[in-house]
N, C-alpha and C positions, 0 to 999 in steps of 0.2 A: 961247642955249638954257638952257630952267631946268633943275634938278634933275629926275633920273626913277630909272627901272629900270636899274639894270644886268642885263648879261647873264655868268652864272655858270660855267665849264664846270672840275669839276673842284674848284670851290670858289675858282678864279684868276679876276678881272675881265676879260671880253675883249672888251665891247663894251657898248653902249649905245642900248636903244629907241627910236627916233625918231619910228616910228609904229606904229599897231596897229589893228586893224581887227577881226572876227569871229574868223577863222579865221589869221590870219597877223600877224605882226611885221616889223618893218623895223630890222636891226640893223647898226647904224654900228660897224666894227672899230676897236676901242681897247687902250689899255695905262694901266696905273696909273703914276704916278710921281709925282717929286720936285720942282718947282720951286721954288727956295728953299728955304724949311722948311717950303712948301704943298702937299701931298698932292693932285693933279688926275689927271682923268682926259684921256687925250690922246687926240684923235679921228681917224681918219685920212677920207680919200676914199672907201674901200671900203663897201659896204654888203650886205647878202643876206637875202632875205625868207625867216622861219621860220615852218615851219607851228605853230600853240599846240596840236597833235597831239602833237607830236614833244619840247618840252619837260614837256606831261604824263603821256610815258611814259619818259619819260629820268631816272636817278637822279643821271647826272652833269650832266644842262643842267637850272638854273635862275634864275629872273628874282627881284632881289632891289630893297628900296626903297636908292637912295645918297642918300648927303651927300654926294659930290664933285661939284664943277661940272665940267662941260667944257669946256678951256680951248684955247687955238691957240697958240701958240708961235713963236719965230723961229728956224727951222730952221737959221738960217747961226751962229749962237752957241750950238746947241743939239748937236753933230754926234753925243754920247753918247747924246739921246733919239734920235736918226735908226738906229743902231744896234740900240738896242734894240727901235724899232716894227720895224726889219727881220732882227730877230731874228739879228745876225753877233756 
């Protein structure tokens, strides 16, 4: 996957655009983090289509250009990223 939009809520990275269309987005659930000394963004399974209604009457949802790639990881060596995508 190349570089795109992130998705903004709050000013916190939470996801990332996958697709987009007229009236709607397809936002892949993410988290920012640290691999190495590499700043990636980590992607999960989850996905939910937003209306581009709703981000442009929202002052806290917005879609921004990144530099992070989106990366996959190896979840059995990772168990502090698995934490944190699940928020415990």
């Amino acid at each position: 996957m190349k570089k795109g939009k992130a998705f903004e809520v709050d000013g916190q990275t939470v996801g990332m655009v996958v697709f987009e269309n007229e009236k709607t987005l397809l936002i892949r659930k993410g988290f920012v983090s640290f691999v190495g000394e590499k700043k990636v963004l980590i992607l999960g399974e989850k996905a939910v289509y937003v209306s581009k209604k709703l981000i442009d009457s929202s002052y806290w949802i917005r879609l921004t250009p990144t530099t992070l790639v989106p990366e996959t990881i190896n979840c059995v060596d990772s168990s502090n990223l698995i934490r944190e995508f699940l928020n415990v």
